[in-house]
C-alpha positions as CSV (number, residue, x, y, z in Angstrom):
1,X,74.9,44.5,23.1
2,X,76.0,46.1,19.9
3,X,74.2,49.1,20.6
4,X,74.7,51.6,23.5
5,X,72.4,51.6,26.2
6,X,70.6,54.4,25.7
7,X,70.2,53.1,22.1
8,X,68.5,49.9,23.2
9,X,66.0,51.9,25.2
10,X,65.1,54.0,22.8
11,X,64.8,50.9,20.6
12,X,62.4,49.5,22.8
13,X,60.4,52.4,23.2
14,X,60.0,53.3,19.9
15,X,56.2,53.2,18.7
16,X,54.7,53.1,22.2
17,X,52.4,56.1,22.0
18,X,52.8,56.7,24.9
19,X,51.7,60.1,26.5
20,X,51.6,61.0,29.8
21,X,52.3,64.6,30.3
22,X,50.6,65.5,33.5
23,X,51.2,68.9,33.0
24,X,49.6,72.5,34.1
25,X,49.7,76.2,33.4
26,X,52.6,77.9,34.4
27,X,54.8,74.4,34.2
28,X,52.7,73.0,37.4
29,X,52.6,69.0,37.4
30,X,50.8,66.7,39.0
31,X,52.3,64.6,41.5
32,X,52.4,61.4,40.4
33,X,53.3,58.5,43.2
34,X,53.9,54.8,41.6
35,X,51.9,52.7,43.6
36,X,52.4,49.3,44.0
37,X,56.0,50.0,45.5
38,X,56.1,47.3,48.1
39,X,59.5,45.8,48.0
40,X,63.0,47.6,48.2
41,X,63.7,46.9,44.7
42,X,60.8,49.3,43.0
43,X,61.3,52.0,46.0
44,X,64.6,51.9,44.8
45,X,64.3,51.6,41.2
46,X,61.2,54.6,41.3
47,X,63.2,56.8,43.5
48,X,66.5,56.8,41.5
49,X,64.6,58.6,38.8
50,X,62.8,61.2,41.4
51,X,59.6,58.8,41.0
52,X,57.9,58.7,44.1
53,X,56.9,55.5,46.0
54,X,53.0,54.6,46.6
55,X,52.9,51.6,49.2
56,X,50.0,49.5,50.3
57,X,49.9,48.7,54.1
58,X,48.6,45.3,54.4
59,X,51.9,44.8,52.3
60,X,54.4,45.9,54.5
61,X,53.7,44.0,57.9
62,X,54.7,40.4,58.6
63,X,53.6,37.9,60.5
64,X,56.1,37.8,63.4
65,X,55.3,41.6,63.7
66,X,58.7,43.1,61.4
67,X,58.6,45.9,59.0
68,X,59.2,45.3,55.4
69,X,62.3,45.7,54.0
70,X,60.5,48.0,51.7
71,X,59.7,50.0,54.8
72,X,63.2,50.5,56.0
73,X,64.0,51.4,52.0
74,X,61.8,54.7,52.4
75,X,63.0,55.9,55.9
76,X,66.4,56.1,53.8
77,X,64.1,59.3,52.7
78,X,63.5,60.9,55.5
79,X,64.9,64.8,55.5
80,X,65.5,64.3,51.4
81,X,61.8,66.0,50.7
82,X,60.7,62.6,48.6
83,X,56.9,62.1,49.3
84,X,55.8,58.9,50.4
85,X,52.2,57.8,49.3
86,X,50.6,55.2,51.6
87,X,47.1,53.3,51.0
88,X,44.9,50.8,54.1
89,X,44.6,48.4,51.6
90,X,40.8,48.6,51.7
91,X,39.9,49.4,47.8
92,X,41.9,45.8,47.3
93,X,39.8,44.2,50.2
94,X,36.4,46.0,49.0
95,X,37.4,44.0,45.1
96,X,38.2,40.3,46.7
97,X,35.3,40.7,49.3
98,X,37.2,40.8,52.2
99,X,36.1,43.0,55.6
100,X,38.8,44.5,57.0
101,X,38.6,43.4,60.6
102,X,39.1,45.7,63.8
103,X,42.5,43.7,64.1
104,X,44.0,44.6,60.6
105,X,43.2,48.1,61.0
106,X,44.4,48.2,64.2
107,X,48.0,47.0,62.9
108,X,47.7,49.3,60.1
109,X,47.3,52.2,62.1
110,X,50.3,51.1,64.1
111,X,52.3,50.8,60.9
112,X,50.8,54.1,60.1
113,X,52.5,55.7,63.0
114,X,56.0,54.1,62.9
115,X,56.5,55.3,59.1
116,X,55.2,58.8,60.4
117,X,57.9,58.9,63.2
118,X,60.0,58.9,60.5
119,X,58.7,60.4,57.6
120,X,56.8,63.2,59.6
121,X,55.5,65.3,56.6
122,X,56.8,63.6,54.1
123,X,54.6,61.0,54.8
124,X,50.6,60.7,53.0
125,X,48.6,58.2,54.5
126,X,44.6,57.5,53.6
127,X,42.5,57.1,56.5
128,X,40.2,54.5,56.9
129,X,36.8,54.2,54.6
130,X,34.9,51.6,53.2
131,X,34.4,51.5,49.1
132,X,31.0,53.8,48.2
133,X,30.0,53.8,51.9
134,X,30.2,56.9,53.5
135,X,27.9,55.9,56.5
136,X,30.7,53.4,57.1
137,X,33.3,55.5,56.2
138,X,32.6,58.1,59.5
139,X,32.2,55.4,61.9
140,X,35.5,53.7,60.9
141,X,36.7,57.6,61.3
142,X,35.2,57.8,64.5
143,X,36.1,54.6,65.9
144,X,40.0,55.2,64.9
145,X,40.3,59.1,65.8
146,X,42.7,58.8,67.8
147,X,45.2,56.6,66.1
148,X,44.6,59.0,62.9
149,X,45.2,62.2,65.3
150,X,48.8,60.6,66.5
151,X,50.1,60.1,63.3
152,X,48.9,63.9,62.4
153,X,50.2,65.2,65.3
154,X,53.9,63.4,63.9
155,X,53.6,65.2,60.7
156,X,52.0,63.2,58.5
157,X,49.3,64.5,56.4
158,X,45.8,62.6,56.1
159,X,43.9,61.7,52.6
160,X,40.4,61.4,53.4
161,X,38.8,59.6,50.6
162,X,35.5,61.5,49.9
163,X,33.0,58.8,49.0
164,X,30.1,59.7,47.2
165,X,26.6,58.8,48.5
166,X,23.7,61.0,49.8
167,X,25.5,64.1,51.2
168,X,27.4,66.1,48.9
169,X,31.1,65.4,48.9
170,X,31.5,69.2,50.6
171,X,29.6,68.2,53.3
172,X,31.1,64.9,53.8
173,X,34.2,66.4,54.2
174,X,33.2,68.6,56.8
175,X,31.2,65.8,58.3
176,X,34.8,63.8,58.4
177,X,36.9,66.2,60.0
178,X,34.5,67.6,62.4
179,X,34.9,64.1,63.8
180,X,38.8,64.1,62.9
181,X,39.5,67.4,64.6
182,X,42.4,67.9,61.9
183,X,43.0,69.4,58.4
184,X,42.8,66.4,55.8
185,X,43.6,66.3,52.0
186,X,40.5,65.8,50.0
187,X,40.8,62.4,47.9
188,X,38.4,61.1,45.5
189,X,38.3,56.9,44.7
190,X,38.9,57.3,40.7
191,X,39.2,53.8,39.9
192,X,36.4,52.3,38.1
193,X,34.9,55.5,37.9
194,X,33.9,55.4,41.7
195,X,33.5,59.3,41.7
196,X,32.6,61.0,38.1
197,X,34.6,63.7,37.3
198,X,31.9,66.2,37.5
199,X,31.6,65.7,41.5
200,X,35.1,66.5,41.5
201,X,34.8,70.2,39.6
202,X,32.0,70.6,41.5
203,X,34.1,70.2,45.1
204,X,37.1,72.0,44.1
205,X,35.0,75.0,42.6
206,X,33.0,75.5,46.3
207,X,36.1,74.5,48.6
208,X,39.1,75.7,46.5
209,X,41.2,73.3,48.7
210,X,44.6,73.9,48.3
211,X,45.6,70.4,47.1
212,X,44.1,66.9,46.3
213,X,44.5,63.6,45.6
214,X,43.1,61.6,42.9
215,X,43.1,57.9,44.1
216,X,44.1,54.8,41.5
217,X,44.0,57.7,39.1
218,X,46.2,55.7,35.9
219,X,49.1,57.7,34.2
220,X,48.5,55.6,31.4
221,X,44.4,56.3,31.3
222,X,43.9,58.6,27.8
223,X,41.6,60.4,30.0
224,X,44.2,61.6,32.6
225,X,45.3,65.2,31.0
226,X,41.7,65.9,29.7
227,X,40.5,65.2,34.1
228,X,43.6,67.6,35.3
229,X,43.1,70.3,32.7
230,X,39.6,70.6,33.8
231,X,40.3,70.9,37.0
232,X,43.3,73.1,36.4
233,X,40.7,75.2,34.6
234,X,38.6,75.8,37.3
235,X,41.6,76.4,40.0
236,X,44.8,77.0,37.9
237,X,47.1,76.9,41.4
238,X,45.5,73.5,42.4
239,X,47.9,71.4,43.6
240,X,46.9,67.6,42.3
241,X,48.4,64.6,43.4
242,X,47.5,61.2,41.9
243,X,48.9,57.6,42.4
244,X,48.8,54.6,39.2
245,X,50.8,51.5,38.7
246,X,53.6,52.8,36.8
247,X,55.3,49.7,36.5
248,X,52.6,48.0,34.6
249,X,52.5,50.4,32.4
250,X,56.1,49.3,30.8
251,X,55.7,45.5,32.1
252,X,53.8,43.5,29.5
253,X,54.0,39.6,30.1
254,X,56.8,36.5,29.4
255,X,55.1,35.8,26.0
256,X,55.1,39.5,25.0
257,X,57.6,41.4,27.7
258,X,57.2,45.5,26.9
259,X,60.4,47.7,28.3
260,X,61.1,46.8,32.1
261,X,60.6,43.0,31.1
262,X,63.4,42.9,28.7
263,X,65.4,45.2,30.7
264,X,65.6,42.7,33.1
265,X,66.8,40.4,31.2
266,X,69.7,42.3,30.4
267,X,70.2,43.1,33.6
268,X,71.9,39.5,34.1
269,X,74.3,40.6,31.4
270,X,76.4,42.9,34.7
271,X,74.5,42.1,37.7
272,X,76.2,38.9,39.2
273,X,76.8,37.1,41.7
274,X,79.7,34.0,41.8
275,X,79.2,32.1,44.9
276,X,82.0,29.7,44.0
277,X,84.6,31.1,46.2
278,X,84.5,33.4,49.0
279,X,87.5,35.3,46.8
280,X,84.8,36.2,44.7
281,X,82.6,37.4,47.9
282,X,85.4,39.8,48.6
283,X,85.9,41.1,45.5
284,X,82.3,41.9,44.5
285,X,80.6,42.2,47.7
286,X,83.2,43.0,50.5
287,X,82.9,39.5,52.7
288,X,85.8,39.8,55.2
289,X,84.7,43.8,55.9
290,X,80.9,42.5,56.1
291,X,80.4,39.4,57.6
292,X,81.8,39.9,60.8
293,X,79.3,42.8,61.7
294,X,76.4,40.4,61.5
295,X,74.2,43.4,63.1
296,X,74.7,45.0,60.5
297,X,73.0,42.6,57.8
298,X,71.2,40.2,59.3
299,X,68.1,41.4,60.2
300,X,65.4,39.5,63.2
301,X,63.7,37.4,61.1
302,X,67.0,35.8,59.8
303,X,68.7,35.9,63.1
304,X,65.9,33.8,64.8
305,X,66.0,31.5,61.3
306,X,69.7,31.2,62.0
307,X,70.0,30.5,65.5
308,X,66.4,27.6,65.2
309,X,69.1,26.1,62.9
310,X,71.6,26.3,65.6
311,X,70.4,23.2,68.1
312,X,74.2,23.2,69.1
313,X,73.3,26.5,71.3
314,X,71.5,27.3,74.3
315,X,68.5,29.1,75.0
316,X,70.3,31.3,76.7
317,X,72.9,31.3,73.8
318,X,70.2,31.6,71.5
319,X,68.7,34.8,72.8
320,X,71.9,36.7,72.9
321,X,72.6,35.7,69.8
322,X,69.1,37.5,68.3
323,X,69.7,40.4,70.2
324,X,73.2,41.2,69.1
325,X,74.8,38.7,67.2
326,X,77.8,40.5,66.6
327,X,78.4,40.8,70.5
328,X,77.5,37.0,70.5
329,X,80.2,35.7,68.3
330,X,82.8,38.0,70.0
331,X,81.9,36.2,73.4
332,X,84.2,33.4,74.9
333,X,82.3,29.9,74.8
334,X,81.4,27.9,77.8
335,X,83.3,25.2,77.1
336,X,87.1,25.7,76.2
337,X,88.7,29.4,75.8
338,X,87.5,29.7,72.0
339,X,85.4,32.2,71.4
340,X,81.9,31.5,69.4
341,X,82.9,32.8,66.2
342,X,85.5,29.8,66.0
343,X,82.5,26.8,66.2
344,X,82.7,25.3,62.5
345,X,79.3,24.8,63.0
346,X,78.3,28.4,63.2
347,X,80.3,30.0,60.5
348,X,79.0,27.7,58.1
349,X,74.9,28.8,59.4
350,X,76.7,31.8,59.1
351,X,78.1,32.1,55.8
352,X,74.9,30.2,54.2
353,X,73.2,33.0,55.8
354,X,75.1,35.5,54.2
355,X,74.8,33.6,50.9
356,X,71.2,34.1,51.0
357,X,71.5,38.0,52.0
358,X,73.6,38.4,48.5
359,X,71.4,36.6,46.5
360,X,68.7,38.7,47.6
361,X,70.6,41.7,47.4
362,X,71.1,40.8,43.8
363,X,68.1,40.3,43.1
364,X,67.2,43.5,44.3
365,X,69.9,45.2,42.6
366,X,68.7,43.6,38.5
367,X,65.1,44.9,39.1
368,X,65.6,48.4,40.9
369,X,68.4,48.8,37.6
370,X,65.9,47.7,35.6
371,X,63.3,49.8,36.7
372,X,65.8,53.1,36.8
373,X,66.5,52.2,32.6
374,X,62.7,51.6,32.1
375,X,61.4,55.0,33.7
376,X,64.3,57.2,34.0
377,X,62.9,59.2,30.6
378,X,59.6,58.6,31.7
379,X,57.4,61.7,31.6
380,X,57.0,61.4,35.6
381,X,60.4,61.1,35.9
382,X,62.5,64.1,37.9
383,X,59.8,65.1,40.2
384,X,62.1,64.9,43.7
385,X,65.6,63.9,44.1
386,X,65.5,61.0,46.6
387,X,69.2,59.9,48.6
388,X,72.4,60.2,46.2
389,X,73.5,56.5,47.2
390,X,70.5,55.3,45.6
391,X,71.7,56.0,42.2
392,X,75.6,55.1,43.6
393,X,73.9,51.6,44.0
394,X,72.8,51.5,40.8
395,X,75.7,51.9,39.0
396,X,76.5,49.3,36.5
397,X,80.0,47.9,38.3
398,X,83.5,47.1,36.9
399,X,83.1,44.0,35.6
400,X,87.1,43.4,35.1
401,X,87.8,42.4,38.7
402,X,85.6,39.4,38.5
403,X,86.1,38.9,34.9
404,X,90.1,38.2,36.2
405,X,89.3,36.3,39.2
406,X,86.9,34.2,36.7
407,X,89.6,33.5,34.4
408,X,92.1,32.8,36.7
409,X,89.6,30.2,38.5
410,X,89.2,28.6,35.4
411,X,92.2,26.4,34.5
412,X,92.7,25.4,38.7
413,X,88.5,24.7,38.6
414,X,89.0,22.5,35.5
415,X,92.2,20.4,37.0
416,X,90.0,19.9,39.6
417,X,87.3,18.5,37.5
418,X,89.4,16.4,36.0
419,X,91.1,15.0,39.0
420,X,88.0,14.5,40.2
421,X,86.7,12.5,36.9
422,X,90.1,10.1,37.2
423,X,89.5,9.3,40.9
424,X,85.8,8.5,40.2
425,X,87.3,6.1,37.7
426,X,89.9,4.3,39.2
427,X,87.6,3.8,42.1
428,X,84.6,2.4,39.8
429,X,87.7,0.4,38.5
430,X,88.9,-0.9,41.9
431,X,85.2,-1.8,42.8
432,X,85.0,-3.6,39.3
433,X,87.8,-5.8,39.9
434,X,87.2,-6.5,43.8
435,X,83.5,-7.7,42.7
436,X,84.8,-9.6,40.0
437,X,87.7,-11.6,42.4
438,X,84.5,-11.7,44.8
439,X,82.6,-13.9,42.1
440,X,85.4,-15.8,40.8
441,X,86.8,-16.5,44.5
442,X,82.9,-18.0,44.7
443,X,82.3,-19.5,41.9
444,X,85.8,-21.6,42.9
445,X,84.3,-22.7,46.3
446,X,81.5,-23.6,44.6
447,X,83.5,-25.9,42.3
448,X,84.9,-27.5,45.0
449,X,82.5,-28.4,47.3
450,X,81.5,-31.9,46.2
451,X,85.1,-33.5,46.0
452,X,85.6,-31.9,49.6
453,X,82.5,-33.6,50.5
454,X,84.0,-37.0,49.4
455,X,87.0,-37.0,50.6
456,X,85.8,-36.7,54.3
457,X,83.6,-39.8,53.4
């Protein structure tokens, strides 16, 4: 780029209109959580800049049962103080039609309490409702007490959505934790204009609760500052928390890509990965230091991929090889003295394995970066500081290492090319001339058959 980075930025930025102060008296702000965080990349990219992450739960559980890696990217924050915003999923359901069965909340929940083992109070998790219901709303409460009750008893602080409907939204709220039996933070479904503003004065002026939470709430809605001054007005120390989908805010689309878009692009300009040699491994990634502590990178899910690869193993062998692969490959085959780590077979499952694992890492690495450049002078930027290595990570690399290794690659890769080129044609030569004598060695048979045919007359 010609320009500096900063320079491009501002470049990009330039003419926006964008405005998104979220601010108080006395220098308060709201809390503002970027939803929408569910894969490492954004929880990275968001918390670099002191951004928290909002998460959806039917996002972060698989099918075999394993956390998200998006999941293990926030428990990095536990002890830091960086709040972590977690929705059931239900306003998404409630849109497509779908019913939540007993099932799904039931895994929820579970997730629920693992990320509040954790997270403890760090941790804000909404408790089940149903969209405009709030008949529904108490007997989902009541039929999941006790699974909300655990994950309050670890810490974690409870966002009961406050539907509107007959009772007042006071008395709802008394209504929903007489059944909880806990404190809960009052939070109102903003999106679509679910609750008018007006219900929401009118709550915090007779509760005066201490905080809230305005659900789907955008950063980018022009209506934002006017809904937080007025309810700053009516309680100045109210502490607000809201949650929007930050990144779309700065995404745009192919045809007409806004900041993050085109920072992503660039991103390819430092952010590689050669897979051409494993020299290149080492110096960019650490191979040799890496790939021998398989526990270390390889996760379940690829382990059990790996080893249904494997048919040369056991079951036994296979099962010892999920649980601790490490340990595996430093045990003795059964047949010979080797030891597993020697089978050719293996280290090449292995090392495609590890392939993968960098190109996802990568991957990771260009849109987190990307994110970190897109919101870092964001308005809602600076809130908490999550873990120092997150921004370590991001670091744009030295690029002369593998700019060296490159060049010296290039003239051997070429002679190779060559070499390669000349034995392709000498052998299409060879095959040329062998079909050729084949024909002619015919054609001569041919020829002679009728005067053979005489002569043994």
């Amino acid at each position: 780029m010609s320009m500096n980075l900063d320079e491009f930025i501002e470049s990009l930025l330039g003419g926006s209109g964008e405005h998104f102060p979220l601010a108080g008296p006395g220098g308060r702000r709201a809390v503002c959580f970027a939803s929408g965080s569910n894969e490492p990349s954004e929880v990275r990219g968001f918390a670099s800049v002191g951004i928290p992450p909002g998460m959806a739960a039917d996002r972060l559980v698989r099918e075999n049962g394993e956390l998200a890696p998006s999941v293990r990217e926030v428990f990095r924050f536990a002890g830091t103080g960086m709040p972590v915003f977690v929705d059931s999923g239900e306003f998404t359901a409630n849109k497509l039609g779908h019913e939540i069965t007993h099932e799904e909340w039931i895994e929820r929940l579970a997730l629920y309490k693992e990320m509040a083992t954790v997270l403890g109070p760090q941790l804000y998790l909404v408790a089940p409702d149903r969209v405009g219901d709030q008949v529904v709303t108490l007997e989902r409460l009541s039929r999941f007490v006790m699974e909300i009750r655990e994950c309050a008893g670890l810490g974690a602080q409870i966002l009961m959505p406050l539907q509107p409907g007959p009772m007042a939204l006071d008395e709802f709220q008394q209504a929903a934790q007489e059944i909880l039996g806990i404190p809960v933070v009052p939070a109102f479904p903003m999106r679509d204009g679910i609750t008018p503003l007006s219900l929401v004065v009118e709550f915090v002026r007779a509760v005066a609760p201490e905080k809230i939470h305005l659900l789907g709430l955008g950063a980018a809605n022009r209506l934002t500052q006017k809904i937080l001054d007025a309810l700053w007005e009516v309680k100045p120390d109210l502490h607000i928390q809201q949650d929007a989908m930050l990144l779309n805010s700065r995404m745009g689309t192919k045809e007409n890509p806004r900041l993050f878009l085109k920072l992503h692009e660039e991103s390819y300009a430092f952010c590689e990965c050669p897979f051409e040699d494993n020299s290149a491994w080492d110096i960019f990634w650490g191979y040799t230091d890496e790939v021998g502590d398989l526990t270390s990178w390889m996760g379940p899910a690829k382990r059990a991929e790996v080893a249904r690869k494997a048919t040369y193993l056991t079951p036994e062998q296979v099962a010892a090889f999920i649980k601790d692969p490490t340990e595996f490959l430093q045990a003795e085959a059964e047949i010979g003295n080797d030891f597993h780590w020697a089978n050719d077979c293996m280290g090449w499952d292995i090392d495609m394995a590890w392939a993968e694992c960098i190109a996802e890492r990568t991957a990771t690495r260009r849109r987190a970066w990307a994110i970190q450049e897109a919101f870092k002078d964001h308005p809602a930027a600076g809130q908490f500081c999550g873990p120092a290595d997150i921004k370590r990570e991001l670091e744009v690399k030295d690029m002369t290492p593998l700019l060296e290794w490159r060049e010296a690659m290039k003239e051997p890769r070429m002679q190779r090319k060559v070499a390669e080129q000349k034995a392709q044609a000498k052998q299409q030569k060879e095959q040329k001339k062998a079909k050729k004598a084949a024909s002619t060695k015919t054609k001569a048979a041919i020829a002679a058959t009728p005067l053979e045919l005489c002569e043994c007359f």
